[in-house]
Steps between C-alpha positions, in 0.01 A plus 500: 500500500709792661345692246153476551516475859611894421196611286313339784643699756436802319149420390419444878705887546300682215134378668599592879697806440284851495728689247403833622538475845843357366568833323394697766755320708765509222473905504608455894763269513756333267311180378783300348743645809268318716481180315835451455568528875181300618652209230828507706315434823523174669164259575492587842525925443244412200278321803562811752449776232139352394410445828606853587275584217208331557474530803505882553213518278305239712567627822453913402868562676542828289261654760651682802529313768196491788535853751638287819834656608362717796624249743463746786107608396622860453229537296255425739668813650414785245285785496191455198743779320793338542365185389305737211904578366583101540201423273547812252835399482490135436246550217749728350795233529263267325349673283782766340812339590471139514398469117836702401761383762597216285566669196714777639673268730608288172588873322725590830272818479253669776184581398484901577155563417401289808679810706218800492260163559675387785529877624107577465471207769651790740730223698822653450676571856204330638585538860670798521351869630419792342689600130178380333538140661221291596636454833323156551659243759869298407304167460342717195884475342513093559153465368554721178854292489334197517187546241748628244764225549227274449498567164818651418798522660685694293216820562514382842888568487463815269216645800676415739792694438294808369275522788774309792809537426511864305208661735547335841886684424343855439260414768718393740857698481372752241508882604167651515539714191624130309159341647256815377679462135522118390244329773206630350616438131594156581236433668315592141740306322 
């Protein structure tokens, strides 16, 4: 009986199972790695990973989450430009970065061809003046922070340092002759 409650089993497998959408998947991950560790998991992880599963799919959570972190309305606050750079900048988050931050997040790699992208957007050194800068208001840095965080943290980070940490130190303690030679590059990535 053992026996043909088997062939059964895999009668009902061979009808439900699309076998290229299987190979497709097979050319990502490690099929047989990930059935022998899904057959060591207990009923109640079983339980919890399909209901991870299914319900991602149901509920659309691999969408970003909805725009509500500006608890303090500062964008009720800026200028049609500066909200002009918010927008132009979110649609690049979402549209160039967001369908490749996965991938080189799981290849511990940064995607460098998003850097003469991210530099045409002319937000480097946002609020500083002169050297090329935009010379916009600080809340410009915290909304440029924010929209790119949103997405990705890690170019948030990588930004960040380029445009903060690296140029506020020129900018800031920087003899004149170091702020007319790297502000400007920088500033053009």
């Amino acid at each position: 009986m053992e026996f043909f409650k088997k062939i059964k089993q895999i009668t009902h497998l061979m009808k439900n199972i699309d076998f290229n959408e299987l190979g497709a998947i097979s050319e990502k991950i490690d099929l047989p790695k990930i059935m022998k560790s899904v057959g060591e998991l207990n009923d109640q992880q079983l339980n919890g990973l399909m209901k991870m599963l299914t319900e991602k799919a149901k509920k659309g959570q691999h969408q970003l989450p909805p725009i509500d972190g500006d608890f303090y309305d500062y964008d009720l606050k800026l200028t049609q430009e500066q909200r002009a750079i918010q927008m132009k900048l979110r649609n690049f988050m979402e549209t160039e970065v967001e369908p490749i931050a996965n991938r080189y997040w799981n290849k511990a790699e940064f995607p460098m061809e998003i850097i003469p992208k991210l530099a045409a957007l002319n937000i480097c050194g946002v609020a500083y003046e002169g050297y090329d800068c935009p010379g916009l208001p600080f809340i410009m840095e915290g909304i440029i922070a924010e929209e790119i965080a949103r997405v990705d943290v890690s170019i948030s980070t990588f930004f960040g340092v380029h445009s903060g940490l690296a140029m506020g130190s020129i900018y800031l303690c920087g003899s004149e002759e170091q702020k007319q030679e790297w502000l400007p590059k920088m500033q053009r990535m």
